[in-house]
N, C-alpha and C positions, 0 to 999 in steps of 0.2 A: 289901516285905520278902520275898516268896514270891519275886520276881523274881531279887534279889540272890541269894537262898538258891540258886535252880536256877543262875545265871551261875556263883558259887562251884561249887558241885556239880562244873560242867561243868569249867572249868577244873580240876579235882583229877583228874578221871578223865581228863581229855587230856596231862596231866603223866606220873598211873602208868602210863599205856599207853603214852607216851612212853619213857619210864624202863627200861621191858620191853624196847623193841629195842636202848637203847643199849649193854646190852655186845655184841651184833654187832656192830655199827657200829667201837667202838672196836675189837673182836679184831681182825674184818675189817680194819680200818685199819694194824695191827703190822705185819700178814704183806706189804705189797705194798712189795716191794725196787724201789725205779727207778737204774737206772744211763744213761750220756748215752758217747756214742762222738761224737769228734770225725774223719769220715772224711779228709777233705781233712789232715787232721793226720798219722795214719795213712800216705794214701798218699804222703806223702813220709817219713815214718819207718820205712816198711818198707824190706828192702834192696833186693829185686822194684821196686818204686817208683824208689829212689834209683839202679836200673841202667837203667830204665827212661828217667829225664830222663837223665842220660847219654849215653843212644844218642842217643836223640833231637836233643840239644844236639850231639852229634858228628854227626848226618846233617846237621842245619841248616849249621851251620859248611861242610862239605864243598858241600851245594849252592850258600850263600851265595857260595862261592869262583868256584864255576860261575857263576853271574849275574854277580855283580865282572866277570871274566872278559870274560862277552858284552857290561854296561854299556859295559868300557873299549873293546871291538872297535867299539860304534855311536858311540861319542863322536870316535872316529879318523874313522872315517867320516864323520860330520859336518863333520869340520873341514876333512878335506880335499874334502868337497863346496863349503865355503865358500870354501878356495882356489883351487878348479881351476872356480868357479862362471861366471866373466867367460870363460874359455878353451874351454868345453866347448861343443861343439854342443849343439844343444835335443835331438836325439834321445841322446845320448851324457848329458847331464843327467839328463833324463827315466829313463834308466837305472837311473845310478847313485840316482836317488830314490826309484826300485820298491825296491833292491836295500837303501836302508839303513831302506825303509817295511817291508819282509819282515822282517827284521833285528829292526825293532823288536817287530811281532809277535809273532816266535819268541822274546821274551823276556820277552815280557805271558804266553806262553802256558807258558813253562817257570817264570816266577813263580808263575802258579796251579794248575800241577801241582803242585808242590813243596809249596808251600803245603797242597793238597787232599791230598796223599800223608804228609805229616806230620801232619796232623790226622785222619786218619784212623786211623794209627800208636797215634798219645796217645788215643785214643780207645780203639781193643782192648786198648790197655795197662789202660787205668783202668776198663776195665770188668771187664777179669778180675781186677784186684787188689779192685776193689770186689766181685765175687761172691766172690774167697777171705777179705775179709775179714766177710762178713755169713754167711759159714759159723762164723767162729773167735766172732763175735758170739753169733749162737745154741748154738755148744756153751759156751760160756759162759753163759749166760742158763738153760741146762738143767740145766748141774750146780751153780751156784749161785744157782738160785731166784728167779731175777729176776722180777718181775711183768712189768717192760715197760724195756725197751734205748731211748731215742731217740738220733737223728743228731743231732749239735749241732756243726755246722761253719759254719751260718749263724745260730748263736746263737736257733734254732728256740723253745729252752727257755729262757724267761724269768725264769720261779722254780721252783724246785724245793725244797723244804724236806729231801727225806731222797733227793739224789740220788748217783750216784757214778761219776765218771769214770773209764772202764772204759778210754781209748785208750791208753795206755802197755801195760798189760796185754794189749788184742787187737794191736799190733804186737812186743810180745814174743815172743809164742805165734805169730802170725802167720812171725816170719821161722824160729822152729821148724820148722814144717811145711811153709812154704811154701821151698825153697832150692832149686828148680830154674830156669833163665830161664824169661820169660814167651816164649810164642809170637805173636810179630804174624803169621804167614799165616792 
């Protein structure tokens, strides 16, 4: 009976001392605001963004034209190696097969310029759209009270009970402030 008596005891007194921290716990709990930004959302619904693929899709096209261009010049070339193949000297052969080997090089090598020169492009773009928009993030977050902003363009955030999607609002504010072009040098 003594045993019971102190188990009881025990459990009363680990309840009201319990019981003591719970209204922290719950205040604490009101006040923490979470909102979610969906970047990748953002940076194509900013106008910065939306001038940004743009260009971009206009250099592509332009170079694209340019390779077209050299493709169709080595395909000629091919063809007419295959017809003037039986007529030609071995050294005059020999030639023209450096001449359409260079050919194809200078086309492996202007594809992965281009390539490398565009991806680097979209790359300065998106990063300064991304640093001007974790700016509009934070002053947001400052002057209304956020506890804590997360990124959710890769669905990072799973459940959130009292979340709030902030991305319409940071690319409103965003094409606000931000209306100058982006600089790619």
């Amino acid at each position: 009976m003594k045993l019971m008596k102190n188990k009881f005891s025990l459990v009363v007194i680990t309840a009201m001392i319990g019981s003591l921290f719970l209204p922290f716990q719950t205040a604490g709990a009101e006040n923490i605001k979470i909102g979610t930004v969906n970047f990748q959302q953002a940076i194509n619904g900013v106008e910065q963004g939306k001038k940004a693929k743009a260009t971009l899709k206009s250099e592509f096209e332009t170079k694209q034209k340019k390779l077209d261009l050299q493709q169709q010049e080595l395909k000629k070339m091919q063809e007419d190696l295959e017809k003037q193949k039986a007529v030609l000297s071995q050294e005059a052969l020999l030639s023209k097969q450096k001449s359409f080997s260079d050919k194809y090089l200078e086309l492996q090598k202007s594809m992965a310029g281009y390539r490398d020169e565009l991806m680097s492009k979209e790359s300065k773009m998106t990063g300064q759209i991304l640093q001007n928009l974790k700016k509009i993030v934070g002053e947001i977050g400052q002057k209304e009270g956020f506890t804590l902003i997360v990124e959710n363009s890769q669905e990072t955030v799973l459940f959130s009970q009292a979340k709030e999607d902030l991305t319409n609002r940071v690319v409103t504010l965003y094409n606000q402030k931000f209306t100058a072009p982006l600089k790619t040098d």
